[in-house]
C-alpha positions as CSV (number, residue, x, y, z in Angstrom):
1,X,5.8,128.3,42.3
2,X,2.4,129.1,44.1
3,X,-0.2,130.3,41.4
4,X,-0.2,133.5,43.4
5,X,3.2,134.3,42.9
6,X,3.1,133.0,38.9
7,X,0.4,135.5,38.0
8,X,2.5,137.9,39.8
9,X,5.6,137.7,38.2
10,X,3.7,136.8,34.4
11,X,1.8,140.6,35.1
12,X,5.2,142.6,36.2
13,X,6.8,142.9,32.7
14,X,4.0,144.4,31.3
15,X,2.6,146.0,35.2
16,X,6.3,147.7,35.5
17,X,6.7,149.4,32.6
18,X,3.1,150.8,31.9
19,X,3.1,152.3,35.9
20,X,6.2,153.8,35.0
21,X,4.8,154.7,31.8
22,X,2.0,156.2,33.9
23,X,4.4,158.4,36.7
24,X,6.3,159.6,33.5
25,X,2.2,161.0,32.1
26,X,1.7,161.9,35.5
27,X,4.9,164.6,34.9
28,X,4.1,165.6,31.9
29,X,0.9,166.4,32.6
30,X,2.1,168.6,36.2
31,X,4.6,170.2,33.7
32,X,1.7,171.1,31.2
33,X,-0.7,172.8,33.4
34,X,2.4,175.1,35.0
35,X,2.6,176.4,31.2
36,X,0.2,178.5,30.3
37,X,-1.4,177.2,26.5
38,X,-2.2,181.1,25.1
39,X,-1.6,184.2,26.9
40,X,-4.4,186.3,28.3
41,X,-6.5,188.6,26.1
42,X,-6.6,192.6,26.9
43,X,-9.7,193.8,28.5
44,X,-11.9,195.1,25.6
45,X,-12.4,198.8,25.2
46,X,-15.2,200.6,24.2
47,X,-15.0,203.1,21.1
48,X,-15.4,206.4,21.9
49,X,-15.5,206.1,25.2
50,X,-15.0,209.3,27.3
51,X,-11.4,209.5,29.1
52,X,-7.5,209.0,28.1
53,X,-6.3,205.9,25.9
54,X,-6.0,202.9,27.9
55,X,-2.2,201.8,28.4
56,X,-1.8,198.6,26.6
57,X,-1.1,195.7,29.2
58,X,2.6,194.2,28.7
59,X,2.3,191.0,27.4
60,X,3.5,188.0,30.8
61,X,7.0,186.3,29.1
62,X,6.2,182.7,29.0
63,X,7.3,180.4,32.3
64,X,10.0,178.3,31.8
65,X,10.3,174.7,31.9
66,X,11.5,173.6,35.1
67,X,14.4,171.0,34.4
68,X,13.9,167.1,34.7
69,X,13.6,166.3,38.7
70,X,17.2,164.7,39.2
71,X,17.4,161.1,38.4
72,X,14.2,160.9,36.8
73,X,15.1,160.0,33.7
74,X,16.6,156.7,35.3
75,X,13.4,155.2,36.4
76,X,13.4,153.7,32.9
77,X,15.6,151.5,33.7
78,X,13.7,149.4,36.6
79,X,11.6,148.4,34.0
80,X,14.1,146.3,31.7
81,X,15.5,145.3,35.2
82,X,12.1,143.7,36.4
83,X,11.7,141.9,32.7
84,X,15.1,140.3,33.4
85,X,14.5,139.3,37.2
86,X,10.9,137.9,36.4
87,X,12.5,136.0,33.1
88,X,15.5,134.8,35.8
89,X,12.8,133.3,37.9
90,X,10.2,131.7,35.3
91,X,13.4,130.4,34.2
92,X,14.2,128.6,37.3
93,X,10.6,127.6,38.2
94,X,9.9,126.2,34.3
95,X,9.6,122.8,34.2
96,X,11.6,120.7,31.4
97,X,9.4,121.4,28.5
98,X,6.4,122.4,30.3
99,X,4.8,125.6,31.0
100,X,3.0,128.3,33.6
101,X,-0.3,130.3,33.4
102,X,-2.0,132.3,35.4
103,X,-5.4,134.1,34.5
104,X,-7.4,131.4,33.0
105,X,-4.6,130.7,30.6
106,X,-4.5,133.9,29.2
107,X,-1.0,134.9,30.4
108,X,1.6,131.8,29.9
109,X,5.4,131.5,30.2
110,X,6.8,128.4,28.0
111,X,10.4,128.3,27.5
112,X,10.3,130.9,24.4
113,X,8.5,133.3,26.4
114,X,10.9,132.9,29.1
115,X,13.7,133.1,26.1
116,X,12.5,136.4,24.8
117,X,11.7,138.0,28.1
118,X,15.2,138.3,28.6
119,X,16.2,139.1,25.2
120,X,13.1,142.3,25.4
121,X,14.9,142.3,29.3
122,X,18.5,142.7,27.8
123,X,18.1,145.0,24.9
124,X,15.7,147.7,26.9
125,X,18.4,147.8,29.0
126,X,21.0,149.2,27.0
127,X,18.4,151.7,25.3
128,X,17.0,152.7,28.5
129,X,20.1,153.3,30.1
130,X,21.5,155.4,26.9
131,X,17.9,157.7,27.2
132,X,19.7,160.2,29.6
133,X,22.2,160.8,27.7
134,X,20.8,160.9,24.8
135,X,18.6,163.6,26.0
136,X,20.8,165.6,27.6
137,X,22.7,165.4,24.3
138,X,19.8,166.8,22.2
139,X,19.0,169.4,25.2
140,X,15.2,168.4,25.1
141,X,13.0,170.6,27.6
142,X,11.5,168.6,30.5
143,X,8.1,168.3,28.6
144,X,9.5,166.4,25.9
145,X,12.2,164.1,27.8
146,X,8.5,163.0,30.3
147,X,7.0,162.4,26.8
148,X,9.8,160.5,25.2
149,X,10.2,158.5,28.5
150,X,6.4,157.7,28.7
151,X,6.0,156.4,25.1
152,X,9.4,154.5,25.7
153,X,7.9,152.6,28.6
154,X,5.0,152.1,27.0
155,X,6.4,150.6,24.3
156,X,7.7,148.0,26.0
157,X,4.7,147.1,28.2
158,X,3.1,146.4,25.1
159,X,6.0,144.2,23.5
160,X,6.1,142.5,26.7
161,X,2.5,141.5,26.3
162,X,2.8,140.3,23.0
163,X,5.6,137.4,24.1
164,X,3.8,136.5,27.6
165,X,0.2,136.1,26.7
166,X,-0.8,132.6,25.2
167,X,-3.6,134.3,23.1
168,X,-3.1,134.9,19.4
169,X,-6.6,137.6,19.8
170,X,-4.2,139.7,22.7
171,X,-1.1,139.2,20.7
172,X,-2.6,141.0,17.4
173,X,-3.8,143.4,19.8
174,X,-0.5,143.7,21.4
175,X,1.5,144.4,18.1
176,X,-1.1,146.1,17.1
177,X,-0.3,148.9,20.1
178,X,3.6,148.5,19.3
179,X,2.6,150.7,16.3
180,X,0.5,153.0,18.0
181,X,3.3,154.2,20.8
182,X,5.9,153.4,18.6
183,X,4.8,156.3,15.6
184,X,4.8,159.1,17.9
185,X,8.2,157.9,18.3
186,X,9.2,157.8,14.9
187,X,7.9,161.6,14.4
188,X,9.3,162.9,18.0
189,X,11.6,165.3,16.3
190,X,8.5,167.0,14.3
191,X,10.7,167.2,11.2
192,X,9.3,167.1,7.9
193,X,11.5,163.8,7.4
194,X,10.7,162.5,10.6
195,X,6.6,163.1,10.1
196,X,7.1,161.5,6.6
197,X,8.6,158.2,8.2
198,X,6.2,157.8,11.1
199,X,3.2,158.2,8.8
200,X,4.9,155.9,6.6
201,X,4.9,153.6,9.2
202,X,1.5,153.9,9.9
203,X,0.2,153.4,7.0
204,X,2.7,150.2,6.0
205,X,2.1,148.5,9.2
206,X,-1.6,148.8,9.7
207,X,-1.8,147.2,6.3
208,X,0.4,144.4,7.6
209,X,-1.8,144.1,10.7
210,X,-5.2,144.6,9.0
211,X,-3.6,141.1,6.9
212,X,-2.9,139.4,10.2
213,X,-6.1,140.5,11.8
214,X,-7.7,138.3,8.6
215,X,-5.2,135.5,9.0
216,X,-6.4,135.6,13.0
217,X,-10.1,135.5,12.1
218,X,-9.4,132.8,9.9
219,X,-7.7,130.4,12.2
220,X,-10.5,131.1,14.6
221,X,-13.1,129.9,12.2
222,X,-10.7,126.9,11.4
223,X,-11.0,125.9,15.3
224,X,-14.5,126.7,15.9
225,X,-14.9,124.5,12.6
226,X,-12.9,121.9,14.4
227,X,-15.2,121.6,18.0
228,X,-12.9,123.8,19.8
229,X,-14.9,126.2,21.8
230,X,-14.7,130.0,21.6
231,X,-12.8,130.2,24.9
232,X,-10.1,128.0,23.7
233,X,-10.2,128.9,19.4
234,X,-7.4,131.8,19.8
235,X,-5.2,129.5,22.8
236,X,-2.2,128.7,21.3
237,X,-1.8,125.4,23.3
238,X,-4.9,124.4,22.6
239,X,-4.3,125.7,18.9
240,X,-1.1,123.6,18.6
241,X,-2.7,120.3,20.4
242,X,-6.0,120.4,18.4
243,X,-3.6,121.1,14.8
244,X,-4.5,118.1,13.2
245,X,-8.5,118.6,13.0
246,X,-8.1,121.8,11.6
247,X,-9.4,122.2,8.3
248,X,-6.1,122.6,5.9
249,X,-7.2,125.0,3.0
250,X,-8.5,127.6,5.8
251,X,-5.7,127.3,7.8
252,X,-2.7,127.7,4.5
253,X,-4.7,131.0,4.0
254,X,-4.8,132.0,7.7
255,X,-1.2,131.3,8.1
256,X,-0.2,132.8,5.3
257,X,-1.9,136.1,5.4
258,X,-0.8,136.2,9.2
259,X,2.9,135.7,8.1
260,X,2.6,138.6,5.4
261,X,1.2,140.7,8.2
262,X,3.2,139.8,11.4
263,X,6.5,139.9,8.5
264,X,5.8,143.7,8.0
265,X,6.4,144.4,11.3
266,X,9.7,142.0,11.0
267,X,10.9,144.2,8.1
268,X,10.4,141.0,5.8
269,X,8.9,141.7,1.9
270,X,6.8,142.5,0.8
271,X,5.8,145.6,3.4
272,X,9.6,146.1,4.5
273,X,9.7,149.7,3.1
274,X,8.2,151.5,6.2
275,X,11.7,150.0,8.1
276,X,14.7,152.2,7.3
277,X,13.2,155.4,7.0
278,X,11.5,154.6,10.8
279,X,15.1,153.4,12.3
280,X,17.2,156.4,10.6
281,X,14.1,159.4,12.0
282,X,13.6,157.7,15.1
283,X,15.6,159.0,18.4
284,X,18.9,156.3,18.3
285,X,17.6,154.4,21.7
286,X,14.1,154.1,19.7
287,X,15.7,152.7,17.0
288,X,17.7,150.2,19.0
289,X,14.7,149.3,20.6
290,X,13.0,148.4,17.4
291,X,15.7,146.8,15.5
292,X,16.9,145.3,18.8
293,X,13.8,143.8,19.9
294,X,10.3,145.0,18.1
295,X,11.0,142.9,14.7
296,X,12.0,139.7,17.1
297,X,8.8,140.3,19.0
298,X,6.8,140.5,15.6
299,X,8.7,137.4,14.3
300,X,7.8,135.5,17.5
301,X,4.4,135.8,16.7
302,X,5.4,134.0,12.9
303,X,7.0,131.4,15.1
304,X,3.8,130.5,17.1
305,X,1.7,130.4,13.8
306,X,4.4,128.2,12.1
307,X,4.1,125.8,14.5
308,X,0.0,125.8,14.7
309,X,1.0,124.9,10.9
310,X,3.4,122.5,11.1
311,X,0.8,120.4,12.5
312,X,-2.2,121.1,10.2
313,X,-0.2,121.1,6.9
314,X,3.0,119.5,7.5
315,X,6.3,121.6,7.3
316,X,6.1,121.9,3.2
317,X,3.9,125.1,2.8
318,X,5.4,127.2,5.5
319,X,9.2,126.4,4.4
320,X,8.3,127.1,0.7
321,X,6.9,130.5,1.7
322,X,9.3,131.4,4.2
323,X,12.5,130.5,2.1
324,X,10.9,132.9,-0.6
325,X,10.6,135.8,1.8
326,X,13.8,135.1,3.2
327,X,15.8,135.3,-0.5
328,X,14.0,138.0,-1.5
329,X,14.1,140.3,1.5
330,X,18.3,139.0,1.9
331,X,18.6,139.8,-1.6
332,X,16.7,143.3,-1.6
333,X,18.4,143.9,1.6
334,X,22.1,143.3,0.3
335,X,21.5,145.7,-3.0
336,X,20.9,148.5,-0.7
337,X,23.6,147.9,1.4
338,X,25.8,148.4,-1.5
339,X,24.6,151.3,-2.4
340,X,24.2,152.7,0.5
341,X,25.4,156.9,1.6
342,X,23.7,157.1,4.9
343,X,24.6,155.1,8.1
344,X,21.6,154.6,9.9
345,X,19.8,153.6,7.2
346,X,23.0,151.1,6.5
347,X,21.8,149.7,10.0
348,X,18.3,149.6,9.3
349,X,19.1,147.6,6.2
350,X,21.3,145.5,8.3
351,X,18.4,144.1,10.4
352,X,16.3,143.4,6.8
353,X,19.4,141.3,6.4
354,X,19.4,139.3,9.8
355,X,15.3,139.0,9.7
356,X,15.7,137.5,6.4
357,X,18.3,135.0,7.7
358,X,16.1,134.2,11.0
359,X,13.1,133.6,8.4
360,X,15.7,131.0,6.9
361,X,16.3,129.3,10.1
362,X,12.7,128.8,10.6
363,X,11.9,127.7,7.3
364,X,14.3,125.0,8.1
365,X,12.8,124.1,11.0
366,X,15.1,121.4,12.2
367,X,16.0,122.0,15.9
368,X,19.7,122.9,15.1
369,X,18.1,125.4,13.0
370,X,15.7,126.6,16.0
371,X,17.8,126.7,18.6
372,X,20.3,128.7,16.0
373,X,17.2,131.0,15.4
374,X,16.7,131.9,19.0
375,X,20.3,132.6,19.7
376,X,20.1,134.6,16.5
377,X,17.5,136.6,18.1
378,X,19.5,137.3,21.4
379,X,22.8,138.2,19.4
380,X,21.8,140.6,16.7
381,X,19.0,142.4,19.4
382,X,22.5,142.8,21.8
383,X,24.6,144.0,18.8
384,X,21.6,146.4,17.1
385,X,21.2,148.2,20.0
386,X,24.8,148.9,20.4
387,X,25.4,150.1,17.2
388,X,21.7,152.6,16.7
389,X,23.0,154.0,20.3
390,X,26.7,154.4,19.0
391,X,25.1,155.8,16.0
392,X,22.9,158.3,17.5
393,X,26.7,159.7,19.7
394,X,28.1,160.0,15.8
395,X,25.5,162.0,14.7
396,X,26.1,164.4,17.9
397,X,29.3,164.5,17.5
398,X,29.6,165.1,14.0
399,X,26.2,166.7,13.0
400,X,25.7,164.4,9.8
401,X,24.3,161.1,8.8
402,X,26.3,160.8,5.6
403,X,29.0,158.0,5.6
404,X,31.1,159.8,3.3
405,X,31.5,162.8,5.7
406,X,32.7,160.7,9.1
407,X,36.2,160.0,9.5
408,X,38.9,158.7,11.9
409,X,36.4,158.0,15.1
410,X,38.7,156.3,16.3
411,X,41.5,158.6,16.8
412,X,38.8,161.6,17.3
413,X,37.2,159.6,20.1
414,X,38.5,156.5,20.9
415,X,35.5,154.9,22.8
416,X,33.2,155.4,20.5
417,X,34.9,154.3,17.3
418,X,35.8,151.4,19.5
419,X,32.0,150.6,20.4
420,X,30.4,151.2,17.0
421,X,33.6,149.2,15.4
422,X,33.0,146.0,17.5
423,X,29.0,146.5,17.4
424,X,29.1,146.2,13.6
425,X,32.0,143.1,13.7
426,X,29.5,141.2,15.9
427,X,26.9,141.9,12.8
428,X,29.2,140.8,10.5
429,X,29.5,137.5,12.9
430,X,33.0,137.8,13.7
431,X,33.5,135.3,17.1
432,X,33.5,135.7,19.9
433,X,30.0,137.7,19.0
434,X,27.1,135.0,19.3
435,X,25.9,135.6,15.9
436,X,29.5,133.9,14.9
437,X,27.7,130.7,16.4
438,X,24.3,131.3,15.4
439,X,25.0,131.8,11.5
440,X,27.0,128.9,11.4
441,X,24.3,126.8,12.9
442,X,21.8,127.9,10.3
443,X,24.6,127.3,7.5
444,X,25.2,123.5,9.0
445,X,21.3,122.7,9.6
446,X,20.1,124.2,5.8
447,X,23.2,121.9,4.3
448,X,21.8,119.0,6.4
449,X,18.2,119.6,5.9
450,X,18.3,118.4,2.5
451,X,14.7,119.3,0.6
452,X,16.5,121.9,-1.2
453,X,17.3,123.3,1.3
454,X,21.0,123.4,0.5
455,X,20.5,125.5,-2.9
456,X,18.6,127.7,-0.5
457,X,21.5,128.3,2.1
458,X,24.2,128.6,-0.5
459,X,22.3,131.2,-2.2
460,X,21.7,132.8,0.7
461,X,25.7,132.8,2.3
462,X,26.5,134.4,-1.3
463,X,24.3,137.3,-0.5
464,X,25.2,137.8,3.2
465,X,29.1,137.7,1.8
466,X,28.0,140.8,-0.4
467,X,26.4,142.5,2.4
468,X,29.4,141.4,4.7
469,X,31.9,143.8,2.5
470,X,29.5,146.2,2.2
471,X,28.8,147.0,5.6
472,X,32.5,146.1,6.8
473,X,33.8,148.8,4.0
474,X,31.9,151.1,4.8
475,X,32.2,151.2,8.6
476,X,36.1,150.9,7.8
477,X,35.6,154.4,6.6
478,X,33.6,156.0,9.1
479,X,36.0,154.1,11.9
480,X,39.3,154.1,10.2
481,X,41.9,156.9,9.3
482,X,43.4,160.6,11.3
483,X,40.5,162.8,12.3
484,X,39.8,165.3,10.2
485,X,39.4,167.6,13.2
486,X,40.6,167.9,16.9
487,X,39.7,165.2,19.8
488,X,36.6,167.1,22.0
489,X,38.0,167.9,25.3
490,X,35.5,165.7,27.3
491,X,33.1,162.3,26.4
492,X,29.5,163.8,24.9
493,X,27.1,162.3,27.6
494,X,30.1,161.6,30.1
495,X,30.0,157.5,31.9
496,X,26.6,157.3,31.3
497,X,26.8,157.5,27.3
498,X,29.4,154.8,27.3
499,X,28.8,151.7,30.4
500,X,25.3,150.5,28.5
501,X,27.3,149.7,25.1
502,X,30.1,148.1,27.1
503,X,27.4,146.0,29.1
504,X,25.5,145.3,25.1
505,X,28.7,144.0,23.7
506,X,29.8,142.2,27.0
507,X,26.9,140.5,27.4
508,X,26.7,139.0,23.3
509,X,30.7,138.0,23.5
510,X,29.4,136.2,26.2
511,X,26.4,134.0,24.5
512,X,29.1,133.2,22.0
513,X,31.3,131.9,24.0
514,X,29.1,129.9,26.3
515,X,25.1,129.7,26.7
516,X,25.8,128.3,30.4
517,X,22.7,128.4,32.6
518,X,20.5,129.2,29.3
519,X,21.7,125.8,27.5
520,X,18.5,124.0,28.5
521,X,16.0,127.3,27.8
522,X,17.4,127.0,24.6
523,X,17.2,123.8,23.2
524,X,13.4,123.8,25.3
525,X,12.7,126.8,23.4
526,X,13.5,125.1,19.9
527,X,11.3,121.9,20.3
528,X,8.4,124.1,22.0
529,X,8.0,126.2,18.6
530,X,8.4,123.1,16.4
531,X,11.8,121.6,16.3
532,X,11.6,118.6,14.1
């Protein structure tokens, strides 16, 4: 591929989807000018001036919103389309475990970029293409569906920019935007709940990312310690290939701080708490968005660090601390579940729970586990989406987020029982679901591993088993059962509401059944990030 076209197709995913982000502004802004912001004030009057009363002016009735131009709220989904064709070429023009830059090195595509370019590809796909419905579903005015559609798109710019750019300085900075855009999106509603949540958010994740900012400014002192010049101290190649000479006790604190900071924004403990009161306020495509791919993104950035350590320190600190976080946040994450009353928030715990096994995988480190890891990534980001989308039709349909007050979907509306049912059955990693084939490789490379590694992964299939019948009974009896009230006449949001869940589920039967084409990616992916 001519360097030409590589820095071409390495700008588009994050080019795409901040111009789009820019023509949705550009509407917004049209449709606030035609509104006027206060009405006009009477002419003033002077006391006791000669002549009759002045007749009060009636006051001009506010103009109305125009609706959304027609088919405007599908130019979302050229974005998602653009990450997946630029991923489909990288792909093809990668060589075997090499890579591609373009701008001095500071955008690159190695084979986990490529990986999670389609996963960020795939997932924005299904939550774009379930925006239109979802806001025709809520009725929001035109203002509000331009703003919904230009934070949306920005979002994803900036999770784009986190997995192509080779520098850990623009990846902080990347993440760091993810929470900008993406607590406007938490609070979009302007509910007292949903206000709560997003400054909840705030506040959770810029501690998280204030820690990985100090982790960062470590590691750059540990290369600029080690002759690597200021250029080159935050270039993860050069990072990874220089590893040795950096000095160890800077870089265990570095890397640790960096993992407690980048894990907040995974939904790993200690700062998990901002997670399921964000995913239960958010819009349901928002939520699928983060669940689906925001906490992957985050943990990528764990995955480049852990590898920067594996060859500073050895594999020892980094499994120790990871295996911690991963029992604890499983272990937190399964208590809630069973005690659970509210179904997004079951969903939101539900991705605590897969995050925690991912962190295991890692902390094995073996390429089994990697590879495992990455496919992981792909299957619960398909499945997530699915399910907050599915989710957000329940709560239009039946007007609550309580567990206890949904019955019979199934028989009240067949499709969607049927989508959220099968969403939650590939969480629980029932085949043909790729998470089937991802947990089990996790389960066989922790048993192998040895290191205590075993103890680790037997304590940890006990708690997914508890989490497993908690989520499974509890779906049962939202999905399950007669209706307690008559079939609507028609399908809320009509074809549009339902083809983006079919294509979600579709597409992660099909990863667990065969990786085809991906195979290579895959295991590439795995020993780029430290397969050992």
């Amino acid at each position: 591929m001519q360097a030409t076209m590589t820095a071409a197709v390495l700008a588009a995913p994050v080019a795409v989807p901040g111009a789009v982000a820019g023509a949705h502004a550009l509407v917004l802004a049209r449709l606030r000018r035609r509104i006027p912001r206060e009405l006009p004030r009477p002419a003033a009057v002077l006391v006791g001036a000669a002549g009759p009363e002045p007749e009060q002016a009636a006051e001009p009735a506010p103009a109305a919103e125009p609706p959304p131009a027609p088919g405007a709220p599908w130019w979302g989904v050229a974005s998602p389309a653009v990450v997946l064709g630029c991923g489909a070429l990288l792909a093809a023009a990668l060589p075997r475990g090499g890579a591609l830059d373009a701008f001095g090195g500071l955008l690159r595509a190695d084979a986990p970029t490529v990986w999670m370019l389609f996963v960020v590809g795939a997932v924005a796909l299904v939550a774009c293409a379930s925006l239109p419905s979802y806001g025709a579903g809520e009725r929001l005015s035109a203002r509000a569906t331009a703003l919904l559609h230009t934070l949306v798109q920005a979002f994803l710019a900036a999770m784009c920019l986190a997995v192509v750019t080779a520098n850990l300085g623009v990846l902080w900075v990347a993440v760091e935007a993810t929470t900008i855009v993406t607590a406007f999106l938490v609070g979009h509603r302007r509910t007292r709940r949903s206000v709560e949540a997003a400054w909840k958010y705030v506040v959770i994740c810029s501690a998280g990312i204030a820690l990985a900012f100090l982790g960062t400014v470590l590691v750059y002192y540990a290369a600029r310690q080690a002759g690597i010049d200021e250029a080159h101290a935050l270039d993860w190649p050069t990072l990874v290939a220089r590893a040795g000479a950096l000095d160890p006790s800077v870089t265990r604190l570095g890397v640790s701080l960096v993992i407690l900071g980048f894990g907040a924004k995974a939904g790993l403990v200690p700062l998990h708490a901002w997670l399921p009161d964000a995913h239960s306020q958010a819009p349901a495509p928002v939520s699928a968005l983060m669940s689906g791919v925001l906490l992957s993104v985050a943990f990528l950035a764990v995955l480049r660090y852990d590898t920067i350590a594996d060859g500073a320190l050895g594999h020892g600190w980094t499994r120790l601390l990871l295996t911690g976080i991963a029992l604890l946040t499983l272990a937190l994450a399964t208590g809630l579940l069973l005690a659970q009353r509210d179904y997004k928030r079951m969903l939101a715990y539900s991705s605590m729970e897969h995050m925690s096994l991912i962190a295991l995988g890692t902390a094995i480190g073996t390429p089994l586990a990697l590879a495992a890891v990455l496919l992981h990534i792909a299957g619960h980001g398909l499945a997530k989406s699915v399910a907050f989308c599915a989710s957000g039709h329940v709560l239009r349909l039946t007007g609550t987020t309580l567990i206890g007050r949904v019955r019979g979907l199934l028989a009240r509306l067949p499709w969607l029982g049927g989508v959220l049912g099968l969403a939650v059955l590939a969480l629980l990693g029932f085949p043909p679901f790729s998470l089937f084939a991802s947990e089990l490789g996790i389960v066989r490379a922790g048993f192998a591993a040895g290191a205590g590694m075993g103890w680790a992964t037997a304590g940890a299939l006990l708690l997914v088993l508890a989490a497993f019948a908690a989520l499974a009974a509890r779906t049962a009896r939202m999905v399950l059962g007669p209706s307690p009230v008559p079939a609507p006449a028609t399908v809320p949001g009509g074809a549009g509401a339902v083809w983006p869940l079919v294509l979600g589920l579709v597409a992660c039967a099909a990863l667990g059944l065969a990786t085809g084409p991906l195979t290579d990616l895959l295991h590439d992916a795995a020993a780029a990030i430290g397969g050992h």
